[in-house]
N, C-alpha and C positions, 0 to 999 in steps of 0.2 A: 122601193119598188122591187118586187118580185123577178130575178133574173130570168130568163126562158132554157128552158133543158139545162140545169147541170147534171151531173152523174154524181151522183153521192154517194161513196161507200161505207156501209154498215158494219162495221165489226164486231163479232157475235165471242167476246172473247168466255162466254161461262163456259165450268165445267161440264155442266149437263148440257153442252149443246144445244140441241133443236127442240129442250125440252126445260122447263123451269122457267124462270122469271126472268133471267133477260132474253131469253129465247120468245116470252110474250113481248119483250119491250123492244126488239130487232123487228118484229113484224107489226107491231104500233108502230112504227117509226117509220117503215116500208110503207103502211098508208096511209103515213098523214104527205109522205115527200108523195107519194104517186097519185093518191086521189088529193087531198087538199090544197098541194102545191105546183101537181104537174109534173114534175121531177122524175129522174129517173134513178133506180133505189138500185142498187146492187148487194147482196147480201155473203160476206163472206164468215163461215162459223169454222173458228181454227179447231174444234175437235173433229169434222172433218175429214176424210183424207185428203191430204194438200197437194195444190198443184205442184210444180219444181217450181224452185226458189225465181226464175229468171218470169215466171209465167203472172207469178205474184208483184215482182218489179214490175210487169209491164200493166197489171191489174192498176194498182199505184199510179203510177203514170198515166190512165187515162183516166182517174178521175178527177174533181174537181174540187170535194172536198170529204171527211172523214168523221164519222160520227163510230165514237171508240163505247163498247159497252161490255160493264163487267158485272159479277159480284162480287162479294168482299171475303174473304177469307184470312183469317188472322190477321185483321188489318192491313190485306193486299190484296191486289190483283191477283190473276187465276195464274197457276202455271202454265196454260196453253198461250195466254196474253202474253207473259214475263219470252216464253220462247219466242213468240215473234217479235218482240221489241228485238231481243237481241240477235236474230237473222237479220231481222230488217237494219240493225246499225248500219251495216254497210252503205245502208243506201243517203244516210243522213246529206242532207242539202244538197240532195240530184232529185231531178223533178218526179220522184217519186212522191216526196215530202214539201219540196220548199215553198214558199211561201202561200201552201194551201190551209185556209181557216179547218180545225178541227174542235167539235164539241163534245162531250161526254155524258153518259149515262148510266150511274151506279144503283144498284140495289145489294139492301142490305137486309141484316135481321135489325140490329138496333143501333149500332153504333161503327164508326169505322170508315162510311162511305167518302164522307167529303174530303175526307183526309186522302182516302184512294184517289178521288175524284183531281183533286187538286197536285197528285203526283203526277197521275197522268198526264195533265195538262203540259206540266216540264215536262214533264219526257217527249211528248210532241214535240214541244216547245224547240227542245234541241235537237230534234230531229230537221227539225227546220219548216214545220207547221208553225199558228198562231190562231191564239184565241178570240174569237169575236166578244160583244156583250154577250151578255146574261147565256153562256155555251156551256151551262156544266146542268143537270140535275140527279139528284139522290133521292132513288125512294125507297124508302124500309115498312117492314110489317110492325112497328111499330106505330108511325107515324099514316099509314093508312090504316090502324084500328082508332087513333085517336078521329080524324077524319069522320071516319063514319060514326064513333061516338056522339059527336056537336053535330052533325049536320042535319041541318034545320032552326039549329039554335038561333037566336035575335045576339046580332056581334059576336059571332062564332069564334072562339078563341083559335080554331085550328083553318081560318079562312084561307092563311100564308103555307101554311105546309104543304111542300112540294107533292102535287099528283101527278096520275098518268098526261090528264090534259095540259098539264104545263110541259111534256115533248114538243106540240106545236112550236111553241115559244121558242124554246131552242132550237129548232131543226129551220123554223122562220128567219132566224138570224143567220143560221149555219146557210140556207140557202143563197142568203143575199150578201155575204159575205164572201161565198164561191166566185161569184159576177164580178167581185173586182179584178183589178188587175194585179199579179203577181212581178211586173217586171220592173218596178223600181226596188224591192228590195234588196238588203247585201248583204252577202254573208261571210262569217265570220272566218279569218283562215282555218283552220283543219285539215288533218292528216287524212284523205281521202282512202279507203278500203276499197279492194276492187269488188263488184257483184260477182256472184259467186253463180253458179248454175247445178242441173243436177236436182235429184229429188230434194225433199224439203227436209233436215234435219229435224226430225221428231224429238229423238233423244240420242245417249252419247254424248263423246267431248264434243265442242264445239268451238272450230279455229279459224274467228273470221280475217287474220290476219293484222291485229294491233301489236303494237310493238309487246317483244318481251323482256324485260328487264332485270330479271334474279336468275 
């Protein structure tokens, strides 16, 4: 069953921002949680200018859960992505993160995504997120030209390859996975970083405070 009002946050991690393919696939996603599910969509696109670091902790914080979206580039994630990961370590297993379900949504050109897709997940993962069923999907231009090649076919060879309408599905799970409860989980010890405030470290060194060793 369908939980009532979570707050879902959207991360728009592409480089072309509010423009290109996961920029369409942040606002598919904004209305399947708002119209199909009720849900309340919060969209946040790290090209952006970004709030201070402590504004985005508290962003975190009041959500419920986390739908991370990229595209692929040399087989990775976007460097506006790679920078918030590593602002955001600070916040690892404080209720920014902890035990909030997160799913993912990769586009590619043809190859590379699942493998992004499936890094991500760790990285959540030890952020102190987790992954529900069926929470990742990838779609490329290739596999939506196959798509429209067979479609109509009798036993469509391309019936399984991930579309736009398979979002529902994940952001379905991602919703009813927010509704549980997060207070039995544990976590693991770690060297806790203190949050950091101040505007948002764009570019520059960046010294969140891990130990230094050499």
């Amino acid at each position: 069953m369908i939980p009532i009002v979570k707050k879902i946050l959207i991360i728009n991690g592409s480089l072309r921002g509010t423009t290109g393919n996961s920029a369409a696939l942040a606002k598919a996603a904004a209305t399947v949680l708002t119209e199909e599910l009720q849900q309340e969509a919060i969209l946040l696109t790290l090209t952006d200018p970004m709030p201070t670091v402590g504004t985005v902790y508290d962003l975190l914080v009041s959500c419920d859960a986390i739908l991370v979206i990229t595209g692929v580039y040399w087989n990775n994630w976007s460097s506006p992505l790679q920078r918030f990961i590593e602002v955001t370590t600070a916040f690892e297993n404080t209720p920014a993160f902890f035990g909030k379900p997160v799913a993912s949504a990769v586009t590619m050109d043809s190859v590379g995504g699942i493998e992004v897709a499936a890094r991500l997940q760790a990285v959540f993962g030890g952020l102190g997120c987790w992954s529900p069923p069926c929470s990742t999907i990838v779609l490329s231009r290739t596999g939506q030209e196959a798509i429209t090649a067979s479609a109509g076919q009798e036993n469509d060879p391309n019936e399984d390859v991930w579309r736009l309408d398979d979002l529902s599905i994940v952001l379905h799970n991602l919703v009813t996975a927010a509704g549980m409860s997060r207070d039995k989980w544990m976590a693991w010890p770690h060297a806790a970083l203190a949050v950091p405030d101040g505007p948002w470290p764009v570019n520059g060194p960046l010294d969140m405070g891990t130990p230094q060793f050499l």
